[in-house]
NUDRENFI-228079 format. One record per residue: residue in one letter; residue number from 0; x, y, z of N, C-alpha, C, O in turn. Coordinates in steps of 0.05 Angstrom, whole numbers, padded with zeros to 5 digits. Each point is the difference from the previous one (the first is absolute). Example, Ala and Ser with C-alpha at 12.3 -4.5 7.8 and 13.67 -1.06 7.14 Angstrom:
// NUDRENFI-228079
type,seq,n_east,n_north,n_up,ca_east,ca_north,ca_up,c_east,c_north,c_up,o_east,o_north,o_up
A,0,00264,-00114,00156,-00018,00024,00000,00018,00024,00000,00021,00000,00013 $
S,1,-00028,00021,-00027,00016,00024,00001,-00015,00022,00014,00010,00022,00004 $
//
This chain:
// NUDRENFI-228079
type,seq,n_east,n_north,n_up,ca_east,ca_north,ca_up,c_east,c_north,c_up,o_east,o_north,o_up
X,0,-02308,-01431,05208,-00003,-00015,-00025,-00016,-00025,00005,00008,-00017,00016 $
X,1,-00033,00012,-00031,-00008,-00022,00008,00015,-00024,-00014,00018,00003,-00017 $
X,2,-00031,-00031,00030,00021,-00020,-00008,-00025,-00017,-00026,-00024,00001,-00007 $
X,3,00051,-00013,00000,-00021,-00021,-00023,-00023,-00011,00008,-00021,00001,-00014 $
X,4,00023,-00010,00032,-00031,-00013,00015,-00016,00020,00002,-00023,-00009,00002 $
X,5,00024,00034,-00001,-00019,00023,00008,-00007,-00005,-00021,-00020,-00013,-00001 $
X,6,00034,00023,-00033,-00002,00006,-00020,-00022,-00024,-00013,-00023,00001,-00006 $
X,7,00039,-00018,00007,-00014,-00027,-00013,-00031,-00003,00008,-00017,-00008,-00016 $
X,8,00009,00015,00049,-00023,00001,00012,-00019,00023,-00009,-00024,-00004,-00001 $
X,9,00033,00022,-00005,-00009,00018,-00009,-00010,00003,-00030,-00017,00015,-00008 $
X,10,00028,-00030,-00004,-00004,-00004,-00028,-00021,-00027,-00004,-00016,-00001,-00018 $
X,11,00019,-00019,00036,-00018,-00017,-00001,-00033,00001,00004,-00019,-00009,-00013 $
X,12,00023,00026,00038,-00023,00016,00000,-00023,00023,-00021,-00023,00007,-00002 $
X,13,00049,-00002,-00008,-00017,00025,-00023,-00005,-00022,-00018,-00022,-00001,-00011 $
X,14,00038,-00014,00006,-00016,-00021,-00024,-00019,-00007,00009,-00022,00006,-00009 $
X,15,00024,-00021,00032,-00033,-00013,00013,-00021,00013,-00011,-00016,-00011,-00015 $
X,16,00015,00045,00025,-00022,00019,00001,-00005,00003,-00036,-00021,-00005,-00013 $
X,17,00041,00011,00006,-00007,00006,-00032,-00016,-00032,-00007,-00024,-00003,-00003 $
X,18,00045,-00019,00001,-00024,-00021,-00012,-00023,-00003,00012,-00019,-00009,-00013 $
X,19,00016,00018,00044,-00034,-00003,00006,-00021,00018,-00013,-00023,-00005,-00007 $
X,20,00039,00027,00006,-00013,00023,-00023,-00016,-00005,-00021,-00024,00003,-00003 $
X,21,00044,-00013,-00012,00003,-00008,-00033,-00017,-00024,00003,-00013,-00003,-00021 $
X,22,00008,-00012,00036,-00014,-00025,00001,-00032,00001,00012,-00018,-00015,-00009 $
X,23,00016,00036,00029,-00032,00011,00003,-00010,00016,-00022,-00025,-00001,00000 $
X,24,00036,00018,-00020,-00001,00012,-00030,-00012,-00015,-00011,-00023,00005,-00005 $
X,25,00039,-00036,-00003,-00009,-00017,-00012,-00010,-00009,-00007,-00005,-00008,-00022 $
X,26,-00006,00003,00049,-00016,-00023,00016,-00038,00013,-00012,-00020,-00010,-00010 $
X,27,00030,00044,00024,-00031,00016,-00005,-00007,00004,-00027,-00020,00013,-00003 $
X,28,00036,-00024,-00025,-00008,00012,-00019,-00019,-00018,-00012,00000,-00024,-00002 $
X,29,-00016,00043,-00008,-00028,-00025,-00018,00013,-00009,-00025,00013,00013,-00016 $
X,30,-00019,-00040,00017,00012,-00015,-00031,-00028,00013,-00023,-00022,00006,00010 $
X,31,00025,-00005,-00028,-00018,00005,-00017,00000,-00020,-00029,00018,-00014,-00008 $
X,32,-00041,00019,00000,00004,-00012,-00030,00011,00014,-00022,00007,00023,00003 $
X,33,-00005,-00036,-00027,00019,00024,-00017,-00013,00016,-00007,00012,00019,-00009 $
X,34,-00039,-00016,00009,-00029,00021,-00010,-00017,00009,00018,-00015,-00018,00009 $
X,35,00011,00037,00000,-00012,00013,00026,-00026,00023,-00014,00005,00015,-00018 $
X,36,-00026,-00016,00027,-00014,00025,-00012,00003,00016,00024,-00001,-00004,00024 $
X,37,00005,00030,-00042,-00005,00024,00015,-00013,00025,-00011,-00009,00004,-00022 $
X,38,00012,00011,00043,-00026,00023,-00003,00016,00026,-00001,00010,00007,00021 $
X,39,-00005,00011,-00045,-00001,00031,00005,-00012,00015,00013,-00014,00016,-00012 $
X,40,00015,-00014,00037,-00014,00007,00034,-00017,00029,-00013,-00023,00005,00006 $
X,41,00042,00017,-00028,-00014,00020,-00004,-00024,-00001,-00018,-00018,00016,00003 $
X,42,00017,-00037,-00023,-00013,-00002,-00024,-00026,-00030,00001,-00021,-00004,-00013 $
X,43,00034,-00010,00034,-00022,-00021,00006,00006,-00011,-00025,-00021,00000,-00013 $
X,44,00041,-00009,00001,00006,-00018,-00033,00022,-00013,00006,00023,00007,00005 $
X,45,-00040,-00043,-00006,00020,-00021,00007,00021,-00010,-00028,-00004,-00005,-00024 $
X,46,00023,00006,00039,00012,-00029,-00016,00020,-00022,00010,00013,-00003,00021 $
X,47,-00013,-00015,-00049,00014,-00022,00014,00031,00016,-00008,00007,00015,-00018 $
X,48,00005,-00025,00039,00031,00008,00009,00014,-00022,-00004,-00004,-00018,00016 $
X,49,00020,00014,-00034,00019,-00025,00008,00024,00017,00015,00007,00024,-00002 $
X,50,00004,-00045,00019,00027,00004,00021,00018,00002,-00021,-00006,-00016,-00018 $
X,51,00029,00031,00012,00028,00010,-00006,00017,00003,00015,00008,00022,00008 $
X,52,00004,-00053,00001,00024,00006,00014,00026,00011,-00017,00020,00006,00013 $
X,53,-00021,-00003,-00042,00023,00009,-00005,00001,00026,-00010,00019,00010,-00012 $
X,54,-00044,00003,00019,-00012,00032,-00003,00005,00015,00025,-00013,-00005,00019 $
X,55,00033,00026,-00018,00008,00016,00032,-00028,00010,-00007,-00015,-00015,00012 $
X,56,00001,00031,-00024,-00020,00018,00001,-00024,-00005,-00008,00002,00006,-00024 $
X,57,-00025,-00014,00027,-00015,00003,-00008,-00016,00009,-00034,00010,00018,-00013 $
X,58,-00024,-00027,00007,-00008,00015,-00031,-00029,-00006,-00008,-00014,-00019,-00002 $
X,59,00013,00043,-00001,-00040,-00010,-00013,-00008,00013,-00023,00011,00022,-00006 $
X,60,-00036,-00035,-00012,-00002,00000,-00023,-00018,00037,-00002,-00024,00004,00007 $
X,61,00041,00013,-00017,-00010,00024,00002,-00007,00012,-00033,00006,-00015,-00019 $
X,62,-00014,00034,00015,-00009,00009,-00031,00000,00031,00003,00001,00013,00021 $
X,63,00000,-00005,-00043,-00002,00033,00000,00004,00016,00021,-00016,00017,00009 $
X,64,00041,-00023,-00001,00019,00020,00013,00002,00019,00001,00022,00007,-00008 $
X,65,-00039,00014,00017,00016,00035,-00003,00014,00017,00021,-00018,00011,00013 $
X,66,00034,-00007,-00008,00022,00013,00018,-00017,00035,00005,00001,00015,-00020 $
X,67,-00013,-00005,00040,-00011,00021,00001,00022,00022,00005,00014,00002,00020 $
X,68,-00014,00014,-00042,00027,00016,-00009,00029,-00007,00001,00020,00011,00009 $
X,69,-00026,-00038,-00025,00025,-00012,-00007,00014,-00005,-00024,-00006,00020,-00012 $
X,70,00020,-00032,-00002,00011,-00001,-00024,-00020,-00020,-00015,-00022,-00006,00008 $
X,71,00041,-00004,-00039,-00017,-00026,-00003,00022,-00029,00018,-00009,-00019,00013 $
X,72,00028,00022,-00016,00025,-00015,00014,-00004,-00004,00030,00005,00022,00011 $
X,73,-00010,-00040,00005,00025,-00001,00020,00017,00006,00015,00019,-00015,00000 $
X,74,-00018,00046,00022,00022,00006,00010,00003,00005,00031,-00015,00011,00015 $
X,75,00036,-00021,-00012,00001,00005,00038,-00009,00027,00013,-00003,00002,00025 $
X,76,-00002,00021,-00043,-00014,00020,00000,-00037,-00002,00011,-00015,00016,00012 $
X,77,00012,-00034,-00020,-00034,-00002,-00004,-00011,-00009,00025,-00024,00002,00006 $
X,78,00054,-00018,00018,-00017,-00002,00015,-00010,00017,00022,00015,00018,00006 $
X,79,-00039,-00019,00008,-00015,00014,00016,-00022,00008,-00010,-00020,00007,00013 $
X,80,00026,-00009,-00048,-00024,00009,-00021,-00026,-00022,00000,00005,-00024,00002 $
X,81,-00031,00034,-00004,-00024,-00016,00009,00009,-00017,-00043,00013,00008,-00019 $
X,82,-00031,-00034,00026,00009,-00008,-00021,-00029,-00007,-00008,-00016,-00001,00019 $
X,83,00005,-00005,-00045,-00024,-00021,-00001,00005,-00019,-00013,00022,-00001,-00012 $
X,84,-00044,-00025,00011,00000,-00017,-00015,-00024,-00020,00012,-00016,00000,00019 $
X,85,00022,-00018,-00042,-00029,-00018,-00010,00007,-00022,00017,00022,-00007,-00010 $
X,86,-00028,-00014,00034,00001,-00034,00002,-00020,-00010,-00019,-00022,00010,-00006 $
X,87,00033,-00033,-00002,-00018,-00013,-00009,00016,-00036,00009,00024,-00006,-00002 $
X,88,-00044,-00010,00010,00001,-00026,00014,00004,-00017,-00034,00007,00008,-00022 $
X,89,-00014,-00037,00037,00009,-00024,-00011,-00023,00005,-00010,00004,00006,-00024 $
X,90,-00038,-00004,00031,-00025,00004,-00009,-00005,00024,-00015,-00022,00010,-00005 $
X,91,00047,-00003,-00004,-00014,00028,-00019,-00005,00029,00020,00005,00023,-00008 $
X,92,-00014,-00029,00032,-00016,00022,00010,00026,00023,00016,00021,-00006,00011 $
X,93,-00034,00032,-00017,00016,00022,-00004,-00009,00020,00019,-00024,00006,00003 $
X,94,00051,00009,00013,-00005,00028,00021,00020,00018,-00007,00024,-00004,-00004 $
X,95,-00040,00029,00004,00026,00012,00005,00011,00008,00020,-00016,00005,00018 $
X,96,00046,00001,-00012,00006,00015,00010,00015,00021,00008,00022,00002,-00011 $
X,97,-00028,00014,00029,00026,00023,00003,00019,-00002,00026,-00009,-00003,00023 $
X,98,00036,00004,-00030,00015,-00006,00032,00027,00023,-00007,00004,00016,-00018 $
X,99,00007,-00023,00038,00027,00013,-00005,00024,-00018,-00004,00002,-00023,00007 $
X,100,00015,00037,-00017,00018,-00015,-00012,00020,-00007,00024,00009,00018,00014 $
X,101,-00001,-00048,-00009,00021,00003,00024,00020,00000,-00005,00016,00009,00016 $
X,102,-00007,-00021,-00041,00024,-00009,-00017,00008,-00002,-00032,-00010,-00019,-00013 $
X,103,00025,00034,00002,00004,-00008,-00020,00038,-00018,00000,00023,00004,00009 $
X,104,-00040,-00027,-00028,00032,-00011,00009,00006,-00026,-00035,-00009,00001,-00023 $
X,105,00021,-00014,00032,00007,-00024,-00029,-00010,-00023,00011,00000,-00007,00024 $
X,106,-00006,-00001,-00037,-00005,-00028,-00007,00018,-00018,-00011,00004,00007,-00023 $
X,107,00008,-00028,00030,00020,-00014,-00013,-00016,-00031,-00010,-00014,-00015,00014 $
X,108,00019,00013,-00039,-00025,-00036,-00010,00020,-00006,-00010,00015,00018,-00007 $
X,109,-00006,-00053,00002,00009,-00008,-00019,00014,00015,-00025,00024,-00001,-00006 $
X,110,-00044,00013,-00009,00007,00009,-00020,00002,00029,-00006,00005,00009,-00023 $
X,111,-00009,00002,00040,00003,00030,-00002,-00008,00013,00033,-00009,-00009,00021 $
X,112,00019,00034,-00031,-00004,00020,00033,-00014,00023,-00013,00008,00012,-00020 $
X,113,-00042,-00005,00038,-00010,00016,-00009,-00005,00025,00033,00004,-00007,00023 $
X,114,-00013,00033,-00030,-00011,00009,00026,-00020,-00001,00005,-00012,-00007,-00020 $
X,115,-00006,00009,00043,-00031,-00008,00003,00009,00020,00030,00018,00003,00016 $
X,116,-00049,00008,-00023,-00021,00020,00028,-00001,-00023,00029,00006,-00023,-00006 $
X,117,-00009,00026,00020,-00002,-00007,00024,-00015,00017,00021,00006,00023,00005 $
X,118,-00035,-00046,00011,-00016,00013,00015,-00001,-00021,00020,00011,-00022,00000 $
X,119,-00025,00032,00017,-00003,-00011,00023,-00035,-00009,-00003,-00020,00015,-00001 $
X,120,00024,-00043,-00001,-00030,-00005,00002,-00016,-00017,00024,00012,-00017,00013 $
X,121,-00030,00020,-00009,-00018,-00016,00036,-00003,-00027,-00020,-00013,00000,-00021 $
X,122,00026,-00022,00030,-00010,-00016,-00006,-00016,-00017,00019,00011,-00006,00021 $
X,123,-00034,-00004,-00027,-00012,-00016,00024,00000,-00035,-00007,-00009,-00009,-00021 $
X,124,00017,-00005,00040,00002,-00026,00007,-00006,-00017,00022,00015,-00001,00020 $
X,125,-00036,-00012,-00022,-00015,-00017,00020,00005,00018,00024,00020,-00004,00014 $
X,126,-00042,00032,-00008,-00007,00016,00007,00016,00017,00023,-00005,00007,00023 $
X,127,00032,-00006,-00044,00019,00025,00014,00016,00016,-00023,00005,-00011,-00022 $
X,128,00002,00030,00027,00000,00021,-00028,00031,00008,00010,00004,00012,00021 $
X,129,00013,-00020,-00036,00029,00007,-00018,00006,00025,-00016,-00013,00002,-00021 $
X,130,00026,00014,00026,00015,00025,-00016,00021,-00017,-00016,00019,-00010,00011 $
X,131,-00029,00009,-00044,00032,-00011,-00001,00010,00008,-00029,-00014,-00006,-00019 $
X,132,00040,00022,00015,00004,00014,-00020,-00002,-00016,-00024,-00003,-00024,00006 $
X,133,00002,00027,-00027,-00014,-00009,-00026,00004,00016,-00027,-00008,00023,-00004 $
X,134,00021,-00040,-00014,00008,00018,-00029,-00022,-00007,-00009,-00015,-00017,00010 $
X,135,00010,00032,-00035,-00025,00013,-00016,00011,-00011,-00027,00022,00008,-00008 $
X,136,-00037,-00026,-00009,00007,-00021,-00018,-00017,-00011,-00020,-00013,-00020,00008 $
X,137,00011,00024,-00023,-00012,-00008,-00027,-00003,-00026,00001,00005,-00009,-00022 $
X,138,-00012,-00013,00041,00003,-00032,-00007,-00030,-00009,-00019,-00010,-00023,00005 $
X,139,00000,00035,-00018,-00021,-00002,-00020,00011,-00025,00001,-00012,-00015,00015 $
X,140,00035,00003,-00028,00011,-00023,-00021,00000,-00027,00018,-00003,-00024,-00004 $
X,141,00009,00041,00027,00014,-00026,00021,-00028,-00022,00011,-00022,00011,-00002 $
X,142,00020,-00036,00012,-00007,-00013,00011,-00023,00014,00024,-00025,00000,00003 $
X,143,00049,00012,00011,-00003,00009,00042,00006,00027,-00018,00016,00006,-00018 $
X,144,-00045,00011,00037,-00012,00019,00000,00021,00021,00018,00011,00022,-00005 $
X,145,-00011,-00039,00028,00019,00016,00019,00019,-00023,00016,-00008,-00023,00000 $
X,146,00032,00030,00013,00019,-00016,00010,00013,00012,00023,00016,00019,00002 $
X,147,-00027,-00033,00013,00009,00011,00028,00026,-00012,00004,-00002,-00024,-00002 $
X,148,00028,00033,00007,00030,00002,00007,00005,00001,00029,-00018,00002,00017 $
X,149,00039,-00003,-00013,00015,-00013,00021,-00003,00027,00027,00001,-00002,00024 $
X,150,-00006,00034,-00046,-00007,00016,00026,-00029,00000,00015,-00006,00017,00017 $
X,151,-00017,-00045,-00027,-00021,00001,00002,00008,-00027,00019,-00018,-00004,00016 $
X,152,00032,-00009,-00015,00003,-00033,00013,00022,00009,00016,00017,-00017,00004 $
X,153,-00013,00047,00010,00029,00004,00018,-00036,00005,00026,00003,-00008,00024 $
X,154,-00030,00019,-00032,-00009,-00001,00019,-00014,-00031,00021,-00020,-00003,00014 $
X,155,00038,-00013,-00020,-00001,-00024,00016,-00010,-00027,-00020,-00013,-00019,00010 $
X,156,00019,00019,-00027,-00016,-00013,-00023,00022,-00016,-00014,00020,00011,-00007 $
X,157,-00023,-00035,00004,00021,-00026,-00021,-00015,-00012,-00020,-00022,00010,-00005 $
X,158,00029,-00030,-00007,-00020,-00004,-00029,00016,-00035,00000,00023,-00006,-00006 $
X,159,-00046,-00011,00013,00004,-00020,00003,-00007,-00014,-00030,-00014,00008,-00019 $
X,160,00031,-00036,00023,00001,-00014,-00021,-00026,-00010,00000,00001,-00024,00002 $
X,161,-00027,00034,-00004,-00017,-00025,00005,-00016,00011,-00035,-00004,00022,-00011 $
X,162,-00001,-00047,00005,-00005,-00008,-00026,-00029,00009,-00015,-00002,00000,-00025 $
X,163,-00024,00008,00044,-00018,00006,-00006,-00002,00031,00014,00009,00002,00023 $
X,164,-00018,00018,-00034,-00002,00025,00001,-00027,00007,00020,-00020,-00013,-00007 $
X,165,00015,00035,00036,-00029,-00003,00010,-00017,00006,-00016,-00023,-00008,00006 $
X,166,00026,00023,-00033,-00013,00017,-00020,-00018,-00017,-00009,-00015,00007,-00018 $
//
């Protein structure tokens, strides 16, 4: 049976290692501004991205959606199904494209819970290219074109308070 001093030493230690961990993580992640441009790696069509730290997923401004042999709805059925659709940026300018579906899932907002398609898109940023899943979204209305979320800032990325945007 070991004794308390083993125990205690032992435990002191694993903390050590974990906070040195958690603290070289930290340490390596790039602060960013709250607006980042980026590049659809397949389509060569930029836009400005604002940071969403309170977005788990990703979302970009998509149009005419068609599910290739799918319903008109929404269903956890559809995924694997190739999907299409329109980007269109902050500038108007428009691609299409075709991907497969990685996810169909909910969306929870403020004011309502809707479902939305989910793909995996290359995003490129100051010249290294990101896979990062992404719902498919009508933001015609909204401000930000697209909003990169917290699964796009888990690849080493924080969103600093600083007051002027690089954009």
């Amino acid at each position: 049976m070991l004794s308390r001093f083993a125990v205690s030493t032992v435990l002191v230690i694993a903390a050590a290692v974990c906070g040195a961990v958690i603290g070289r993580w930290s340490v390596e992640r790039q602060i960013l501004a709250p607006q980042q441009m980026v590049t659809i790696v397949d389509q060569g069509l930029q836009f400005r991205a604002r940071l969403d730290t309170g977005a788990v997923v990703s979302s970009i401004n998509a149009h005419d959606i068609k599910v290739i042999g799918g319903g008109d709805k929404p269903s956890r059925s559809d995924v694997g199904k190739m999907i299409s659709f329109v980007l269109i940026n902050e500038s108007g300018e428009r691609r299409e494209m075709l991907l497969e579906i990685a996810q169909v899932r909910g969306i929870r907002m403020a004011d309502c819970r809707e479902v939305r398609y989910h793909v995996n898109l290359k995003i490129g940023h100051r010249g290294r290219t990101y896979t990062v899943l992404t719902n498919l979204n009508d933001r015609s209305r909204a401000g930000d074109k697209f909003l990169l979320g917290r699964n796009w800032l888990h690849n080493g990325f924080a969103v600093g308070a600083i007051e002027e945007s690089e954009i």
